[in-house]
C-alpha positions in Angstrom: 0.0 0.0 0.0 2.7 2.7 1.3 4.5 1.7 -2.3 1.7 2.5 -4.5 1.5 5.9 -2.4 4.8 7.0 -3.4 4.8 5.6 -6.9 1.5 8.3 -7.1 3.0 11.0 -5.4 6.0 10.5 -7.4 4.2 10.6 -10.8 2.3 13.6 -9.7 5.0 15.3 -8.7 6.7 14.4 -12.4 3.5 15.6 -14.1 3.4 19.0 -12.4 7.4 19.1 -13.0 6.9 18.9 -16.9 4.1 21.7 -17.4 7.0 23.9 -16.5 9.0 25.4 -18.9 12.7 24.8 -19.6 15.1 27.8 -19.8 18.4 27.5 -21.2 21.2 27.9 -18.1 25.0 29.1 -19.6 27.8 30.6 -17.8 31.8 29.5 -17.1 32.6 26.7 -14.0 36.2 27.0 -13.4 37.9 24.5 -11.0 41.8 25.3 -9.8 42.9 21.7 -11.5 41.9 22.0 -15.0 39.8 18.8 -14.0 36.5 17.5 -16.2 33.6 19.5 -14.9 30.2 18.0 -14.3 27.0 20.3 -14.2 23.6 18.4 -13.5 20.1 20.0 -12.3 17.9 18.0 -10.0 14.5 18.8 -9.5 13.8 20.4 -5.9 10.8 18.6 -6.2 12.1 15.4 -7.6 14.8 13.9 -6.0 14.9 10.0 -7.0 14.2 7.4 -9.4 14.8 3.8 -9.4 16.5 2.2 -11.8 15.0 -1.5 -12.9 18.1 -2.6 -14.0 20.9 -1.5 -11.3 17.8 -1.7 -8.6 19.4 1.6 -7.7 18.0 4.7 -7.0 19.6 7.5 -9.4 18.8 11.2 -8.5 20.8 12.5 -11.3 19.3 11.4 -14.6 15.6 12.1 -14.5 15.6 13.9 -17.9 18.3 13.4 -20.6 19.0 17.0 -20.7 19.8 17.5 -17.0 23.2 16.7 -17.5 26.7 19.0 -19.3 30.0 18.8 -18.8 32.3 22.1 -19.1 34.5 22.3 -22.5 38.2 23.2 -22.2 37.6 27.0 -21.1 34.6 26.4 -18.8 31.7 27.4 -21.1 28.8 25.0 -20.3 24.6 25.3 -21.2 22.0 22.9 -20.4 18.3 23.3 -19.8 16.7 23.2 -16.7 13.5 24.0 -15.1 13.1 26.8 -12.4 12.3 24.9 -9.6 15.5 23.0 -10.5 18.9 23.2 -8.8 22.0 23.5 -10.5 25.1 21.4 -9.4 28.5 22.1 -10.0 31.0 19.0 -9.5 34.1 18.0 -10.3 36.8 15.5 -9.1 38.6 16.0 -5.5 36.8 19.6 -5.5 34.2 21.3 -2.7 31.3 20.9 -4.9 28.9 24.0 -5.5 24.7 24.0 -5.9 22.7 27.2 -6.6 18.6 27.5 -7.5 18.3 28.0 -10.8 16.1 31.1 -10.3 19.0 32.4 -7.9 21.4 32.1 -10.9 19.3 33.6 -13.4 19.3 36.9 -11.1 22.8 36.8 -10.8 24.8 39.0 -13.2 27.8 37.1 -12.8 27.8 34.1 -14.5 30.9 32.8 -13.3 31.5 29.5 -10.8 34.9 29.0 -9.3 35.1 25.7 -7.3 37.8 25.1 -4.6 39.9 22.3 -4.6 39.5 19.8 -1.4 43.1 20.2 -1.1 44.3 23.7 -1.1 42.3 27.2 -0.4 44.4 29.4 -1.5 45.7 30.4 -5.2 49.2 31.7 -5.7 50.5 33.2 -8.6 53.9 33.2 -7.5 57.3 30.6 -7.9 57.2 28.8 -4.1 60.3 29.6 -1.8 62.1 27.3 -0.1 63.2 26.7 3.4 65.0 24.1 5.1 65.9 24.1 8.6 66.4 22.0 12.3 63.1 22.4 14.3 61.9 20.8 17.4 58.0 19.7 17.7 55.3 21.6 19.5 51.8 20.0 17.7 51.3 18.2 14.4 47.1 17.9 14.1 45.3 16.6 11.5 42.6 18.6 10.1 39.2 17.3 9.0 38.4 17.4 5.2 36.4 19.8 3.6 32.2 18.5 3.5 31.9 16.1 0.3 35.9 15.7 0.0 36.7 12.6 2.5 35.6 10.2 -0.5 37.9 11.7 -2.8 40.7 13.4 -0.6 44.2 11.5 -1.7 45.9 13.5 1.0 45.0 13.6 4.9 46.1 17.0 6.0 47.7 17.8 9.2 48.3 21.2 10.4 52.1 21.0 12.0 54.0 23.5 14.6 57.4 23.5 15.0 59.9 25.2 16.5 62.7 27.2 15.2 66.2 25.8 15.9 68.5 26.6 13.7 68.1 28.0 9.2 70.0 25.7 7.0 68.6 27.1 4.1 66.3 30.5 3.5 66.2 32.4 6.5 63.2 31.8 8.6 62.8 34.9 10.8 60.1 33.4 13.4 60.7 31.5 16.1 58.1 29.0 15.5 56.2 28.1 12.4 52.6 26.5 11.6 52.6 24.7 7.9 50.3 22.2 6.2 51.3 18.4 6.0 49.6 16.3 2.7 50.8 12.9 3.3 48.9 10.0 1.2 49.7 7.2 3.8 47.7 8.8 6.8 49.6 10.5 9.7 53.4 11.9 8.6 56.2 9.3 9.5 58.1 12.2 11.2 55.3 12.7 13.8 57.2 10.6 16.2 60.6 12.4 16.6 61.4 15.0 18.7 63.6 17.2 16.5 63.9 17.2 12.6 65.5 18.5 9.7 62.2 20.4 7.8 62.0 20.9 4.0 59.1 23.9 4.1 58.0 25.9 0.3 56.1 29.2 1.1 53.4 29.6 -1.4 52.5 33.4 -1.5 51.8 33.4 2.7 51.4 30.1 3.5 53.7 27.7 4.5 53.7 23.7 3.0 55.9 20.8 3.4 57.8 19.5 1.0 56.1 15.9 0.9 57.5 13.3 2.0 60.6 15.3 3.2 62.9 15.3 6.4 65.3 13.9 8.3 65.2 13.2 12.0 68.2 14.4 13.6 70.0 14.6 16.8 72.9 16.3 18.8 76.3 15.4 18.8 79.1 15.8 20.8 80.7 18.8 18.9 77.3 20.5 19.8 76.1 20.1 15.8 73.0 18.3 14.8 73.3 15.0 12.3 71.4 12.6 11.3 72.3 8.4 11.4 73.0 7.1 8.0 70.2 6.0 6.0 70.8 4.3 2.6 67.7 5.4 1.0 68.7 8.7 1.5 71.6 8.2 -1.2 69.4 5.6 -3.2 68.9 8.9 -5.9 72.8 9.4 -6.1 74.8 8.9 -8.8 78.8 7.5 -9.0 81.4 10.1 -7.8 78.3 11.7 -6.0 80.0 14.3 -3.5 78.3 13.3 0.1 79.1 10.6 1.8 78.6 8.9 5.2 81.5 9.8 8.0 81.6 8.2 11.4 79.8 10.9 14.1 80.1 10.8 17.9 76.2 11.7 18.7 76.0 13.2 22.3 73.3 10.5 23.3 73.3 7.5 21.5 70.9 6.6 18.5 69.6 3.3 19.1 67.0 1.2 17.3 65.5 -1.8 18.9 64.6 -4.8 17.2 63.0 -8.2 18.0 63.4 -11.9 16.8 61.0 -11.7 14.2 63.3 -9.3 12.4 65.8 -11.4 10.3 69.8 -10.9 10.5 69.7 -10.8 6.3 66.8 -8.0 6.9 68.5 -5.8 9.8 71.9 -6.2 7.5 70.1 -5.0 4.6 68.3 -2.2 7.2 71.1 -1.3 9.0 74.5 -2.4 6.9 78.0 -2.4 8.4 80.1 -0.6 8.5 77.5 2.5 9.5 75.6 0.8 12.5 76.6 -2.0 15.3 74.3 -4.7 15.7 74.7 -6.3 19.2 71.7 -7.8 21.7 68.2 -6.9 20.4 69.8 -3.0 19.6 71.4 -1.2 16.2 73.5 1.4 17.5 74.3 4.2 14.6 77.8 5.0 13.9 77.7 7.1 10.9 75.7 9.6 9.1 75.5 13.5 8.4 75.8 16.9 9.3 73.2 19.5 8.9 74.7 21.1 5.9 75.4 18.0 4.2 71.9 16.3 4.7 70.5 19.4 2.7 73.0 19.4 0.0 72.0 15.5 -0.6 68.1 16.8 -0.9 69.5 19.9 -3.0 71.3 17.5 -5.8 68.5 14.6 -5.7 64.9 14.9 -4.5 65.0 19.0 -4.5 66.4 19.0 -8.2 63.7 17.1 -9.3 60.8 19.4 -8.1 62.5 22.3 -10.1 63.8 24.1 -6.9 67.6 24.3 -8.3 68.8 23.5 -11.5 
């Protein structure tokens, strides 16, 4: 009984929907990507329609016309009704709706969406910053409404402080950036104190993904870092940085446990740069401040344009 209600409603609903008149809808949708735009209209009356052969219900495609995509400089038309809504979406961006009625008033025909990874734009060639910072917070940040089914990137909002400029000059003593790290919370969250690879972009401050090195004092009062062979996994032969035995002023220690195999631990931690002695690896060599950036400068740096 409560079926053949709605299927009545819902075709009463349809026939008072069609003695409307269509009115052709055209402006420009601009997204921050360049990514395919999709612009749809759904009725604010009819909002569903099931579909015999998917036995899902489809409140997009209730008319054939109720659907555009965006050509290459934004233009899109499509006819809707003026009790429809018009819906602006496109992939890993905040999507956008507006009554049609609404946008017919407007004078400004022009949608921007927002990406559900940045809000911000910046016209300007990002400056780099790299420098020795000790952890005060590193939160995650929730995404944007409609983006945590398409967000690659969990954010984190990070604040660090200030220890000493390797490279740039950073004049504050502390500094809040945003972390993107596909894998979920940033594998530097559990040191202490780290060597930071930042880019400004206009006024805000990003970091470089994927990029740091955690570091600790040594007994000549400079900071280093234990060797770690994927950091030299990007060099080339006669590459100028190599690994040179450091007295650290606490030392580095790794634990491990019996499931870890000798063949992986050699591998992990290779002689001659680490001691391998009852259940701990004890690091013997790595780098000095200055040396850890020039390896990023010549490798990892170099390939996302920052020097030549």
């Amino acid at each position: 009984m409560a079926k053949h209600i709605l299927l009545i409603l819902f075709l009463s609903i349809i026939s008072f929907s069609c003695n409307e008149e269509q009115v052709l809808i055209e402006g420009i949708v601009l997204s921050d990507k360049k990514a395919h735009i999709l612009i749809s209209t759904i009725d604010t009356l009819i909002v569903s329609r099931h579909d015999e052969k998917t036995k899902k219900i489809d409140s997009l495609v209730i008319f054939h016309e109720n659907i555009a995509s965006a050509d290459n400089d934004g233009f899109f038309s499509l006819l809707a009704f003026p009790s429809d809504s018009i819906y602006f979406k496109s992939f890993n961006h905040i999507p956008q709706s507006i009554l049609v009625s609404d946008y017919l008033k407007r004078k400004d025909k022009l949608i921007e969406l927002k990406s559900c990874n940045w809000e911000f734009k910046c016209d300007k060639d990002p400056i780099l910053f790299a420098f020795a910072a000790k952890k005060i917070s590193l939160e995650h940040k929730p995404p944007e409404p409609y983006c945590d089914q398409v967000i690659f990137n969990h954010h984190f909002i990070a604040k660090y402080k200030v220890i000493e400029n390797v490279y740039g000059n950073i004049q504050e003593d502390t500094i809040i950036f945003s972390v993107f790290d596909h894998y979920g919370w940033p594998k530097f969250k559990s040191y202490e104190n780290i060597l930071l690879f930042v880019s400004k972009h206009c006024d805000i401050f990003i970091h470089e993904k994927y990029q740091y090195q955690d570091i600790y004092k040594t007994k000549n009062g400079k900071w280093a870092s234990p060797y770690f062979n994927d950091d030299y996994r990007y060099s080339e032969q006669g590459f100028p940085i190599s690994p040179k035995k450091i007295e650290f002023e606490n030392p580095v220690i790794f634990e491990y446990t019996n499931n870890d195999s000798i063949e992986w631990l050699k591998k992990r931690y290779p002689e001659p740069y680490y001691k391998i002695d009852n259940g701990e690896v004890i690091a013997l060599y790595g780098n000095y401040l200055d040396e850890l950036f020039e390896m990023k400068k010549l490798t990892i740096l170099k390939s996302r344009g920052f020097f030549d």
